[in-house]
N, CA and C atoms as a LAMMPS dump frame, in Angstrom:
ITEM: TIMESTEP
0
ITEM: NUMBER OF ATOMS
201
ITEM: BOX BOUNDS ff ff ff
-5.0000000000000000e+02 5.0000000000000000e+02
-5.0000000000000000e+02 5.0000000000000000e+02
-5.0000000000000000e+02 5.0000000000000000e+02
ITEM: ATOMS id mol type element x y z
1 1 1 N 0.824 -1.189 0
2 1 2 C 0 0 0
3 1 3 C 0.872 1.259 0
4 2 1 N 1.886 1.685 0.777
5 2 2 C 2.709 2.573 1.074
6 2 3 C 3.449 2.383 -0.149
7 3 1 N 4.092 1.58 -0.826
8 3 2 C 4.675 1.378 -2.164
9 3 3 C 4.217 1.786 -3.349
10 4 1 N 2.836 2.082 -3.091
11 4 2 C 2.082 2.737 -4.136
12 4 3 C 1.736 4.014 -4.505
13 5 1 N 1.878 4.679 -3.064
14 5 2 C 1.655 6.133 -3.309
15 5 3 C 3.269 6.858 -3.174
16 6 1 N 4.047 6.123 -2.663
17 6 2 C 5.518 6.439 -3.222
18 6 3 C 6.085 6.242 -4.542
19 7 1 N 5.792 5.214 -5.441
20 7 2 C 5.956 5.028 -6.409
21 7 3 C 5.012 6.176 -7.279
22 8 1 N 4.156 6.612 -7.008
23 8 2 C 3.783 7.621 -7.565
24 8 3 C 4.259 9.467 -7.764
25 9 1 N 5.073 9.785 -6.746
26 9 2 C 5.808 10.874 -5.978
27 9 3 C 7.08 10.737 -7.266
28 10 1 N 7.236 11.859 -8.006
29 10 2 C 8.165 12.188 -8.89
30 10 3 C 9.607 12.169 -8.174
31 11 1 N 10.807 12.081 -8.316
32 11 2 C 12.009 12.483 -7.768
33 11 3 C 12.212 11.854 -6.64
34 12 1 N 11.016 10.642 -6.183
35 12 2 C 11.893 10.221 -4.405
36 12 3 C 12.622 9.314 -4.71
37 13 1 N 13.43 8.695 -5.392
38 13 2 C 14.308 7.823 -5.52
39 13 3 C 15.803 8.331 -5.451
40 14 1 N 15.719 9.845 -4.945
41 14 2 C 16.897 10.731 -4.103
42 14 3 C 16.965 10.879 -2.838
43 15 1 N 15.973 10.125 -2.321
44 15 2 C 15.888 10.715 -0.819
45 15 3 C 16.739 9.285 -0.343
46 16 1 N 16.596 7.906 -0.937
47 16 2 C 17.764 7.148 -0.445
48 16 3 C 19.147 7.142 -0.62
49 17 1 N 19.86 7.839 -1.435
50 17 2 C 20.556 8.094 -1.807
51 17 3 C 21.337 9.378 -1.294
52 18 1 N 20.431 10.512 -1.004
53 18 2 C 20.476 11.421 0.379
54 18 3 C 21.275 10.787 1.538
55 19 1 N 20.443 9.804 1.721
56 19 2 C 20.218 9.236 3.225
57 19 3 C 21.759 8.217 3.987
58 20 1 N 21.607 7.711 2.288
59 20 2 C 23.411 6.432 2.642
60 20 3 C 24.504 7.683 2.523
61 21 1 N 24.331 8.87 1.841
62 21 2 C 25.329 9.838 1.614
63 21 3 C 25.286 10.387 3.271
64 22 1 N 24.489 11.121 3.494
65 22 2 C 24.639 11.609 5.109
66 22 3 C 25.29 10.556 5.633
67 23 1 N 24.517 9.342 5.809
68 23 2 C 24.987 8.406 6.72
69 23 3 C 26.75 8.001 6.886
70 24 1 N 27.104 8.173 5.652
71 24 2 C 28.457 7.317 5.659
72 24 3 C 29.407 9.013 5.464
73 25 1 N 28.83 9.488 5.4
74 25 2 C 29.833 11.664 5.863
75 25 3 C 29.829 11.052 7.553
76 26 1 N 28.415 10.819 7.764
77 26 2 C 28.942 10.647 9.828
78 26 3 C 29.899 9.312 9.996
79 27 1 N 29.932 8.713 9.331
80 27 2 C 30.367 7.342 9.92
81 27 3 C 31.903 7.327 9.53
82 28 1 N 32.272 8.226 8.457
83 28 2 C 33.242 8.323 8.391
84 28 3 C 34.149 9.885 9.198
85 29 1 N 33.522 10.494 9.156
86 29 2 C 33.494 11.961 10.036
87 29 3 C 34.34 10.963 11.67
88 30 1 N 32.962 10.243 12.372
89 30 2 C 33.382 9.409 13.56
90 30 3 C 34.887 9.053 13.808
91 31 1 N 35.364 8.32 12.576
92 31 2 C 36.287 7.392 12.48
93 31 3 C 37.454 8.139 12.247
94 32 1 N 37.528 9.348 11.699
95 32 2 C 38.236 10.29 11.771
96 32 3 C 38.965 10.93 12.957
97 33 1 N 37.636 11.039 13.863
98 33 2 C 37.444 11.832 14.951
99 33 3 C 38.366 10.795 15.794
100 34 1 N 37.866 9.291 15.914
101 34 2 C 38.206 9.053 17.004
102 34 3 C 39.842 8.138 17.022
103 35 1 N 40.014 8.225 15.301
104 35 2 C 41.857 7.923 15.225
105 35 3 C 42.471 8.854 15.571
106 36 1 N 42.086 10.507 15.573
107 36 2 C 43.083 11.654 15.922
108 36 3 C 42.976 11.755 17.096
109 37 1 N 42.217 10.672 17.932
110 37 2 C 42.09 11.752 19.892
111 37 3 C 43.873 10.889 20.506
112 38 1 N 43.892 11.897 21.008
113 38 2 C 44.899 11.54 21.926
114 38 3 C 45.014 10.019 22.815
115 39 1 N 45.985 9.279 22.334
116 39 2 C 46.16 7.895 23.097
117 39 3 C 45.774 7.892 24.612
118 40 1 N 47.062 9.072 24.764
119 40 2 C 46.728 9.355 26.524
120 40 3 C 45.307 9.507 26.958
121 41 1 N 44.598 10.004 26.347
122 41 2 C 43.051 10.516 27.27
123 41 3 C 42.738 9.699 26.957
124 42 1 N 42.41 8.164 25.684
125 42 2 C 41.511 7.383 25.604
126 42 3 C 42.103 6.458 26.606
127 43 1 N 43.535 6.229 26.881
128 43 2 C 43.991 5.557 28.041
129 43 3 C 43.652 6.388 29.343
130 44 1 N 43.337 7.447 29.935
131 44 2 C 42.55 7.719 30.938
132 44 3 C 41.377 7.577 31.295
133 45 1 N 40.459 7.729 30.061
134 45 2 C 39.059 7.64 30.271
135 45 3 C 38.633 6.151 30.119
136 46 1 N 39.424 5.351 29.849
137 46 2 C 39.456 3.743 29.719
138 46 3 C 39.676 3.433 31.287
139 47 1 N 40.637 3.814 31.819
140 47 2 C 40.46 3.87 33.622
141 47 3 C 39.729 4.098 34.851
142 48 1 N 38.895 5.322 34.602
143 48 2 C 38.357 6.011 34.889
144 48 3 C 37.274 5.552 36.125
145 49 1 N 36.6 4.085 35.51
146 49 2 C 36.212 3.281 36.404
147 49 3 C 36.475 2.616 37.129
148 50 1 N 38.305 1.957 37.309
149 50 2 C 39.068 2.042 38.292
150 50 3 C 39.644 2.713 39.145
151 51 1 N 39.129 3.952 39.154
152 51 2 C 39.759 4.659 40.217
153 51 3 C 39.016 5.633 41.424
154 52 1 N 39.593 5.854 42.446
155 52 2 C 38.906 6.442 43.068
156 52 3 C 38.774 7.655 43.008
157 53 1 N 38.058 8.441 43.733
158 53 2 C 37.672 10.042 44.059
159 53 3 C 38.907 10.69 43.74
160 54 1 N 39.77 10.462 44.893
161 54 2 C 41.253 10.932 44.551
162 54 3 C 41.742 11.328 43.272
163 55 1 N 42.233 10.044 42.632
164 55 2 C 42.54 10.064 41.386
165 55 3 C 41.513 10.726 40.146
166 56 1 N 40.709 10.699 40.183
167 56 2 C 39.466 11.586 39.184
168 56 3 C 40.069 12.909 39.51
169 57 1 N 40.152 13.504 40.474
170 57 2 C 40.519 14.892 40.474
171 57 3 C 41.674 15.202 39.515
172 58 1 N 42.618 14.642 40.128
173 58 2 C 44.386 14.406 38.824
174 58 3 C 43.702 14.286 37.712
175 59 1 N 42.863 13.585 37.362
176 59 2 C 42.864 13.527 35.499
177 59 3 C 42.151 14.439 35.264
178 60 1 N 41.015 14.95 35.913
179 60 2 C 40.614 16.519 35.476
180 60 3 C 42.08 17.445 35.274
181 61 1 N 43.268 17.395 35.84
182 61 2 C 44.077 18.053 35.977
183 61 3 C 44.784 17.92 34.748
184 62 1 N 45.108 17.169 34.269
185 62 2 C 45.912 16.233 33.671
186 62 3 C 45.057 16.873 31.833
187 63 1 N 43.627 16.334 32.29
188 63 2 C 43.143 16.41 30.942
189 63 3 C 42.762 18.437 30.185
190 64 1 N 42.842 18.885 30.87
191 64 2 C 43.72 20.332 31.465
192 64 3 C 44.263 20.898 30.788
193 65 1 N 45.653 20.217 31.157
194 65 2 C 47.035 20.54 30.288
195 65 3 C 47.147 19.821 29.218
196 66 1 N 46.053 18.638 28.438
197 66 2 C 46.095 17.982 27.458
198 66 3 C 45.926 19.374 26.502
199 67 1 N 44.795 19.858 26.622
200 67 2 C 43.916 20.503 25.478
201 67 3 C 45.003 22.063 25.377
């Protein structure tokens, strides 16, 4: 039913094509993003749940003087 009144609609056979284009700008945008972050902070924030109160304060410190 829905196939029918789309198939009728001039020009929508751009809107999937739209859609994998956005999609794979973010997915590759992501992958970009997350090969350039700093080793060190993804090795801190990988810790993060090992540690106590104490130590959380230092990596606020730490992540600081990263940026």
């Amino acid at each position: 039913m829905i196939s029918k009144y789309l198939s009728s609609i001039e020009g929508i056979s751009i809107f999937p094509v739209i859609g994998l284009i956005i999609f794979f700008g973010l997915f590759i945008f992501l992958i970009v993003r997350i090969v350039r972050l700093d080793k060190k902070y993804i090795s801190q924030m990988g810790n993060l749940p090992l540690e106590n109160n104490n130590e959380i304060k230092n990596n606020n410190e730490i992540k600081d003087e990263t940026n």
